[in-house]
KETOR-98011 format. One record per residue: residue in three letters; x, y negated, z negated of N, C-alpha, C, CB in turn. Coordinates in steps of 0.02 Angstrom, whole numbers, plus 50000, padded with zeros to 5 digits. Glycine has a CB too. Example, Ala and Ser with C-alpha at 12.3 -4.5 7.8 and 13.67 -1.06 7.14 Angstrom:
2
ALA506605028449610506155022549610506605016549610505655022449548
SER506425011249646506845005349643506454999849606507045003049714
//
This chain:
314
UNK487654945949558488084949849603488644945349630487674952949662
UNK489214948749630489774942949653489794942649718490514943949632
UNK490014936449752490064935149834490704938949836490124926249866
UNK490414942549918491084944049934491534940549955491114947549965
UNK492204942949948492914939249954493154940750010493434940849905
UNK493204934050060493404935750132494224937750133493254928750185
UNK494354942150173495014943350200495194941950245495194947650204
UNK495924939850237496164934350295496734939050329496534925750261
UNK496594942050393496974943350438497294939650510496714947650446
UNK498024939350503498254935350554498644941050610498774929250518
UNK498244941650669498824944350724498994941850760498784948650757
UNK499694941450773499934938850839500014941750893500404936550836
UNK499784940750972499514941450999499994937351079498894940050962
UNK500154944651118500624943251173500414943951239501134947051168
UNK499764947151252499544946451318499314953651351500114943151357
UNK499884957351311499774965251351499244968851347500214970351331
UNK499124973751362498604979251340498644980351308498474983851354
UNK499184985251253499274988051176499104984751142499824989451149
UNK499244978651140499244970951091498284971951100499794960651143
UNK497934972151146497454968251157497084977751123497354963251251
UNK497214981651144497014988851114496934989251038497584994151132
UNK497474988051003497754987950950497044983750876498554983250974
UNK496794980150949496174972950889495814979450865495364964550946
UNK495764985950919495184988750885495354992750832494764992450928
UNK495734991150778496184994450734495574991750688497094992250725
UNK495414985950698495174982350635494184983150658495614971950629
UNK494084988450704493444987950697493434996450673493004984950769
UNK493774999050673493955005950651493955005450585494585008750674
UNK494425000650536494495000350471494004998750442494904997150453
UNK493624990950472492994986750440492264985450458493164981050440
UNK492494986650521491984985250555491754978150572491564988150527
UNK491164976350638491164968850638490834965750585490864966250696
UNK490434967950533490134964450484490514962450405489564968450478
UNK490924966650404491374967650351491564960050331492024972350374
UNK491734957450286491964950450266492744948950277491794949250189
UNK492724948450341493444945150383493534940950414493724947750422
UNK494254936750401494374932250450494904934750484494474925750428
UNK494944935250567495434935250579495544929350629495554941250593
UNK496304927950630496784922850671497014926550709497334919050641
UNK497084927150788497284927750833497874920550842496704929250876
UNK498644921750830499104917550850499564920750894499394914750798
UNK499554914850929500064914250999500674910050975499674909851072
UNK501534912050972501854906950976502134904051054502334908450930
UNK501914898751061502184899051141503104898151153501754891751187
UNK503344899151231503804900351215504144894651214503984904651241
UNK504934891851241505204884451206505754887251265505454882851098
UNK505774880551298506354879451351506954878051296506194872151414
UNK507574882351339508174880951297508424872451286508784885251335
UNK508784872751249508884864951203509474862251264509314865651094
UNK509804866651290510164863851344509874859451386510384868251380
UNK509194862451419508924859351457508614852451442508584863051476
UNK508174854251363507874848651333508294842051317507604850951274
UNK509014843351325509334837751335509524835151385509714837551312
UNK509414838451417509604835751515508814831751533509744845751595
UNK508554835151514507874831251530507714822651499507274836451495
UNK508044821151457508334814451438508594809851461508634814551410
UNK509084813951538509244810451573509124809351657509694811251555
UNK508664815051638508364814651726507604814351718508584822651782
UNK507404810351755506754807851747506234814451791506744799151783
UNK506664816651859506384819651880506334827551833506604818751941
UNK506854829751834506874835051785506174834451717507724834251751
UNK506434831351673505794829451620505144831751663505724819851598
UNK504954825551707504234830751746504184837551757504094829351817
UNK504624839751774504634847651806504514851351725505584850451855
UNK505094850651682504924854451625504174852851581505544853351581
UNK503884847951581503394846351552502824848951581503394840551546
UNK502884849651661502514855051679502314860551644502734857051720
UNK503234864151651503234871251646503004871651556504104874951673
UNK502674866651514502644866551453501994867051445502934861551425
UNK501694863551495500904862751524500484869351545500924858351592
UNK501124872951583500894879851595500844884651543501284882751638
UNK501334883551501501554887451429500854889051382502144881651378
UNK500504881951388500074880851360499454885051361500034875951372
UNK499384883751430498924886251506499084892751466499264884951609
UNK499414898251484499574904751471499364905351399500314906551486
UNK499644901551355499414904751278498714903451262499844901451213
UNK498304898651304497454898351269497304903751330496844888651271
UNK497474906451373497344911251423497364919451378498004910151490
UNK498054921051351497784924551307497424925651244498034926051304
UNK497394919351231497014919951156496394921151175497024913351104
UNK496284918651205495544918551257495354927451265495774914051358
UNK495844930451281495814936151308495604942751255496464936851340
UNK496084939151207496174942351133495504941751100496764938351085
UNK495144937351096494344932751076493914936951089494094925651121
UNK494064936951157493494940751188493414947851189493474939351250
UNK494034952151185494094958551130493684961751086494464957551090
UNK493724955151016493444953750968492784953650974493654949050948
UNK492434949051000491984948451011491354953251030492144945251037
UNK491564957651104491584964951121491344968351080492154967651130
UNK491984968251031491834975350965491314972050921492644977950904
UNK491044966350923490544965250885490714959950834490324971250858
UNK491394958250839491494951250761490904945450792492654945350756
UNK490834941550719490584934850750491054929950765490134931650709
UNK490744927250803491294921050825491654916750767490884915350870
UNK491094913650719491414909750674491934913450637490964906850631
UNK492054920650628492544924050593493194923350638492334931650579
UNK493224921350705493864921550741494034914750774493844927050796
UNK494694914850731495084909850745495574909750804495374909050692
UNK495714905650859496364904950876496764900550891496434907350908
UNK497354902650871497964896250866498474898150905498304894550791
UNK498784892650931499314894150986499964887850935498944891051096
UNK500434888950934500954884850897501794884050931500994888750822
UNK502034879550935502774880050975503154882350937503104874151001
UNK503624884850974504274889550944504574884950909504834893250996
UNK504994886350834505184881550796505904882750765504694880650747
UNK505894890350758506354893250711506464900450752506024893750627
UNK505924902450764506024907550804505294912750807506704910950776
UNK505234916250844504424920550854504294924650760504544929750945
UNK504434928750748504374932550698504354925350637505054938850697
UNK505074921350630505004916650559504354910950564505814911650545
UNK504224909350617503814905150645502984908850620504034904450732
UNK502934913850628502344917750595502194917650536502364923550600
UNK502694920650500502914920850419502614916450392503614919650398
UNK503104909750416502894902150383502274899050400503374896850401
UNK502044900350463501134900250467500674902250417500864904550520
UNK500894910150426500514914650385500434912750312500824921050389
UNK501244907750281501194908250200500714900650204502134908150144
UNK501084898250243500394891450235499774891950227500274887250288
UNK499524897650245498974898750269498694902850209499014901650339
UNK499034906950174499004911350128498494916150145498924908350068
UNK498714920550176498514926850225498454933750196499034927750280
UNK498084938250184498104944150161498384948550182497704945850156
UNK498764947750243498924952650300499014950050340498554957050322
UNK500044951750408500074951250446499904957350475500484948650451
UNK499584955950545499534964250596499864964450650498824966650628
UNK500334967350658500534967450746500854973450768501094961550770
UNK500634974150845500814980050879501424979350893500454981750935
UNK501934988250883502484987950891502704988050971502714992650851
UNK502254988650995502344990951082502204985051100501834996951124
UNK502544981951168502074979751217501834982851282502274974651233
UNK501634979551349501424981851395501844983651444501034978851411
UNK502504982351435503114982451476503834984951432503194974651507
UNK504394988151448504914986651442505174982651390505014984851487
UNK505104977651425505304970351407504864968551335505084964551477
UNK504454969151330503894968651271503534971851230503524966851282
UNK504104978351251504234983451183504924980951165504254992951200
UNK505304979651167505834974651137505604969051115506334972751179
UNK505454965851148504934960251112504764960951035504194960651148
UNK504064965051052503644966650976504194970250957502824971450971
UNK504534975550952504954978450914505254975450854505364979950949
UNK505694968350915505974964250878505704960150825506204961150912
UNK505164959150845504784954250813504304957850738504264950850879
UNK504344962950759504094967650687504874969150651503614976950711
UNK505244970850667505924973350630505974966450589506684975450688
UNK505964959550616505954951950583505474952450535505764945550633
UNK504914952550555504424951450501504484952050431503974954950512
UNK504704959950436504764965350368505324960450335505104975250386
UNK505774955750366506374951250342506364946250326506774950250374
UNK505804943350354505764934450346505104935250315505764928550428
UNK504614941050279503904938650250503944941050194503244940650282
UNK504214939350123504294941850094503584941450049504874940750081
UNK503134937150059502444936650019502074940450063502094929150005
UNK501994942350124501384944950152501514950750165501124941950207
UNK500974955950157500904962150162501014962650260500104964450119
UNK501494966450261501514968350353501164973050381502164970750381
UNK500684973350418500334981850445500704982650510499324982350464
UNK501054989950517501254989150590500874994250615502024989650610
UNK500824996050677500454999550718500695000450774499934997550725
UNK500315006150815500355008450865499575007650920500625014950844
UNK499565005650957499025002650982498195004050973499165003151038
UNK498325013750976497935017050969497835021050895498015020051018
UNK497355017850853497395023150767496535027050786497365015650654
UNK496405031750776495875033950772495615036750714495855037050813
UNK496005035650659495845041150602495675035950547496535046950580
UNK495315036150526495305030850471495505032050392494615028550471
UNK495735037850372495955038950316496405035650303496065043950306
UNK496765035150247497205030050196497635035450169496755025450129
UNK498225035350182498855037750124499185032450102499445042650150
UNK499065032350037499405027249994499965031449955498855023249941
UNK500565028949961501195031249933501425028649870501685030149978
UNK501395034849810501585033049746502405034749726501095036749699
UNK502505031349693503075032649669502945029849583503685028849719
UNK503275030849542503435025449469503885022949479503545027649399
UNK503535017549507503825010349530503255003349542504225011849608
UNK503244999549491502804994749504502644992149596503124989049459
UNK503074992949594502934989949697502534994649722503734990149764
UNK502554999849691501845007449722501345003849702501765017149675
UNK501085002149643500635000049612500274992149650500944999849543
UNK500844988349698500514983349710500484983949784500794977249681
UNK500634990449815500404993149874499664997349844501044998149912
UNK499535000449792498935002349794498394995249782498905008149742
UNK498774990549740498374985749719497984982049805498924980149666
UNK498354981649859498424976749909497934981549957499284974649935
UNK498124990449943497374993949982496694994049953497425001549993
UNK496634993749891496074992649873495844984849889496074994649805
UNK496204979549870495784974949915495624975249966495934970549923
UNK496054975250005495854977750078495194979950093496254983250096
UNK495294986450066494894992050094494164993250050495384998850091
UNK494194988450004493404987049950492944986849988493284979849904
UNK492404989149998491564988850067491944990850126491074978750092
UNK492344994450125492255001350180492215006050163492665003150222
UNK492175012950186491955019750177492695025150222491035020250221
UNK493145019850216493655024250230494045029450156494195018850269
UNK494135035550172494385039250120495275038050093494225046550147
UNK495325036750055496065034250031496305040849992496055026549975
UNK496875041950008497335049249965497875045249927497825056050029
UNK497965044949868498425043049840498965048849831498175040249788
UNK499545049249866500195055149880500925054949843500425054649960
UNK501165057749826501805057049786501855063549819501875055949697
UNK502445063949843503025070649862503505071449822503435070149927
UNK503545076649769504205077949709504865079349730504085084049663
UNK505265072749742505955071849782506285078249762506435064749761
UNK506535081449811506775089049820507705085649791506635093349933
UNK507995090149726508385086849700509205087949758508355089649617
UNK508805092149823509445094249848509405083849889509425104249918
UNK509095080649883509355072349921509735069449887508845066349932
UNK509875073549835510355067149782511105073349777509815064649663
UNK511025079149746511555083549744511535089749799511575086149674
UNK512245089949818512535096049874512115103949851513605097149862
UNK512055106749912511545112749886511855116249847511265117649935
UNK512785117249857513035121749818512935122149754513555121749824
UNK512955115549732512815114549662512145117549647512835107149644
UNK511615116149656511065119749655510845125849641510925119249692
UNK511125131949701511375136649687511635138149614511745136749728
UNK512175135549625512555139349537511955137949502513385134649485
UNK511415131249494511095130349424510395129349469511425122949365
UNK509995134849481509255133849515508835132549460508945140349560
UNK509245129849384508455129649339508655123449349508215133049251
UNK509135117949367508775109749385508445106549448509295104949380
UNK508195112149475507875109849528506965110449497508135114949601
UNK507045116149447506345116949431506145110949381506225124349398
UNK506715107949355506665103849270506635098049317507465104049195
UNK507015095749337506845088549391506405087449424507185087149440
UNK505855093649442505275093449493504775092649424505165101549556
UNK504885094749383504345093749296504355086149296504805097549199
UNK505225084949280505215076949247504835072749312506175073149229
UNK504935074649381504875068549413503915066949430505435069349490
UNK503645074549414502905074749390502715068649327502765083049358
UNK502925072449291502825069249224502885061549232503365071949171
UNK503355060449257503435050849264503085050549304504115046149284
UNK502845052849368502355048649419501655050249392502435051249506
UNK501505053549340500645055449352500355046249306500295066549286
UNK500665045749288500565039949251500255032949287501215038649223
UNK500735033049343500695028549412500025031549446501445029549470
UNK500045038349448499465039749493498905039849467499495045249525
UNK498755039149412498185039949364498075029749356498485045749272
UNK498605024349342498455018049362498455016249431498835014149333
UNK498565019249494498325017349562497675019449556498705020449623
UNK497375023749543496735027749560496305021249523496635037249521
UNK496415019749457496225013349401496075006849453497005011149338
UNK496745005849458496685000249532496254999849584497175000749575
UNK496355005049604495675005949667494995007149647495765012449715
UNK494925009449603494065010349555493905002749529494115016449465
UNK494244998749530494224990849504493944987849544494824987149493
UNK494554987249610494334984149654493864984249720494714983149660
UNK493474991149667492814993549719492424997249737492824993749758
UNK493105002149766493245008949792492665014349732494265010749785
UNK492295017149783491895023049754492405029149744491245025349807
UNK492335030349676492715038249654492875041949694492385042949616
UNK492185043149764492185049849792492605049249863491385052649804
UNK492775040549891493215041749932494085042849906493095036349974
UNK494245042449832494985043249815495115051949810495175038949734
UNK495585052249811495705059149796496635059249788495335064549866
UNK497135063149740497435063549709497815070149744497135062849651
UNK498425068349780499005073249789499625073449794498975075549825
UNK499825078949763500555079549736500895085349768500575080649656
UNK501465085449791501695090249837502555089649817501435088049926
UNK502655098049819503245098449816503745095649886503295105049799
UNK504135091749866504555088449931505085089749974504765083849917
UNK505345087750017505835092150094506495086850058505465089650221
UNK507245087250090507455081350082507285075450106507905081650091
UNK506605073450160506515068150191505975067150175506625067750250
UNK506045060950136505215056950100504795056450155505255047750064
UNK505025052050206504765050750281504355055950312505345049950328
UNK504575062450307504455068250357504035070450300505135073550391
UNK503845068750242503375072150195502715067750224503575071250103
UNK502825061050205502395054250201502005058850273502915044150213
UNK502365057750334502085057850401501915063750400502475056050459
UNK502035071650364501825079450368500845078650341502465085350294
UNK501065073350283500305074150227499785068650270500465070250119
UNK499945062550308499715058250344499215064850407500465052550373
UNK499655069450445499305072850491498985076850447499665076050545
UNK498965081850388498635086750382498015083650346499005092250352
UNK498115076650299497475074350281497045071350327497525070350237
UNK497315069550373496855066850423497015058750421496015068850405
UNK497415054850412497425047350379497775044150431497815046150304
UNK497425040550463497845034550523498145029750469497215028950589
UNK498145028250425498465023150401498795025850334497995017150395
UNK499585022650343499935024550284500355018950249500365030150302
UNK500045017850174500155010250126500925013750099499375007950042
UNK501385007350111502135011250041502235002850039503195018750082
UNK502655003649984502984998049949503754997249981502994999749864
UNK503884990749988504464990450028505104989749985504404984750077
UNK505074991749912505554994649868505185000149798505984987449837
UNK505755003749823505715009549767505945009449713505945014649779
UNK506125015149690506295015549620506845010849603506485022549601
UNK507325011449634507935007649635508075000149643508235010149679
UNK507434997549668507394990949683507514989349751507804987549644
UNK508094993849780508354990349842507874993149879509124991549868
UNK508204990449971507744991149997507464997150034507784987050022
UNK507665002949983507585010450018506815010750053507665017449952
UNK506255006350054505635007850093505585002650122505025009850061
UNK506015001250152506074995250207506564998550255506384987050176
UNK506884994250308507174995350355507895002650337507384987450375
UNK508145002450270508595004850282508505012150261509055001150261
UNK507845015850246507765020550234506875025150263507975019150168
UNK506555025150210506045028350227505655025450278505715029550176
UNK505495017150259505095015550304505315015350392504895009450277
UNK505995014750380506165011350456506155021850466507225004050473
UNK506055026650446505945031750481505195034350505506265036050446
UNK504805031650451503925031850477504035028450524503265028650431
UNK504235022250533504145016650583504415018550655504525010050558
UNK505105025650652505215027050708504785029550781505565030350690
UNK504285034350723503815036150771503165036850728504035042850813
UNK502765032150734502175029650722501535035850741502165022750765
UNK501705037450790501205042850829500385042250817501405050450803
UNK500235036450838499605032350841499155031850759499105036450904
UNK499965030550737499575028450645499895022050651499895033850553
UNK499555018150595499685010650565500195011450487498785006450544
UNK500405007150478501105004450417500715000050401501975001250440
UNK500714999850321500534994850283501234992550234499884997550242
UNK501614989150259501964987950208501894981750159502514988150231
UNK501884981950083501924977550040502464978050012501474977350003
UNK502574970349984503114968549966502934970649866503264959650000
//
């Protein structure tokens, strides 16, 4: 029998409630026995460079900031601490949780990235909210970066609260579908969460004006055939994928739906009626660019989350 293969999850981790809500995402998905590691990282924060050069020349100054560096410190094993004990709570074992606190270098979001690839991580996780104002700009920011500066690690974003444990995995014929299904089936191998593999048949009025349409309503029916025909192929090797890497037959299941002009408003329509807190897409489509990243579908799931999780792979 083969050993199981631990998965390495890294969240970073700011202090608030949502942030600290959000851990129980991963006792919802895996549970505490499941074969996981997770890293709880803190980047702490970094006095401006203005100062760090004045402090060079004043002796008294230097003390004062080295303090306030001392405190920095103080505060980030304060939350990791906090974050731990979360964990712990929901039942992980200790030796599965890591935490690391690291100084600002490059900046919060690139500073993760380059942890994370060192580290070679299965998954970043972080909440898009924080507990304030101020730290929903924060995480905002710091997730909008991520999706920019990680180009090897799969991103999950979230909303503090997921309660649903189903899986919509988003097909397209496009290899990057295929290594978003590839990246949920690892994942999700020895759990008992149900995965829907979904394709929505792009409604041909997103590409041509309705008028046109009108005059010729038999290419709306011939384009909804062809764009079947090319995806069942993909959906028949995701389903392959996930039966590989684990997944029992009876949690996959296979749907195809005629589509709105908005991929987004399909993805998030089939997400509520199947029941699925979590929704996997590839952060390029057919086209290559980055239509399932920021400048299209995804950054519209991502607008309003409505207590589901983002899996994005690269």
């Amino acid at each position: 029998m083969a050993a199981k293969v631990t998965k390495k999850i890294v969240v970073p981790v700011d202090g608030s409630d949502r942030s600290l809500r959000s851990l129980d995402y991963l006792k919802l998905m895996f549970g505490p026995d499941h074969a996981l590691e997770v890293t709880l990282l803190y980047i702490l924060p970094t006095l401006p460079p203005l100062l760090v050069e004045e402090k060079k020349k004043d002796k008294g100054l230097a003390q004062k900031l080295k303090a306030v560096e001392e405190k920095n410190i103080a505060l980030g094993e304060r939350i990791l601490s906090g974050a731990k004990k979360v964990m712990l709570q929901n039942g992980f074992r200790e030796n599965r949780i890591k935490t690391v606190y690291r100084k600002k270098e490059m900046g919060v979001a690139k500073d993760i990235c380059n942890w994370s690839e060192s580290k070679r991580v299965d998954a970043i996780m972080v909440s898009t909210r924080g507990r304030t104002r101020m730290q929903d700009f924060f995480m905002g920011e710091v997730s909008r970066r991520l999706m920019e500066f990680c180009p090897a690690n799969p991103t999950w974003m979230l909303e503090p609260v997921v309660r649903k444990k189903g899986v919509l995995v988003c097909v397209d014929n496009s290899e990057n579908a295929l290594r978003a299904a590839d990246h949920a089936g690892f994942m999700l191998s020895g759990t008992d969460c149900p995965v829907i593999l979904f394709h929505s048949k792009r409604k041909l009025g997103r590409f041509v004006p309705d008028e046109i349409i009108k005059e010729m309503p038999e290419l709306e029916k011939l384009w909804k055939d062809v764009d079947q025909e090319q995806v069942a192929p993909f959906m028949d090797k995701a389903k392959e994928i996930l039966l590989k890497a684990g997944l029992d037959g009876a949690q996959i299941s296979l749907k195809i739906v005629d589509g709105s002009r908005s991929a987004a408003n399909d993805i998030k329509k089939a997400a509520d009626r199947y029941g699925c807190g979590t929704i996997v897409v590839g952060r390029r489509g057919l086209t290559g660019i980055k239509e399932l990243m920021m400048g299209s579908v995804c950054r519209k799931i991502l607008e309003d989350l409505s207590g589901k999780a983002v899996w994005i792979v690269r």
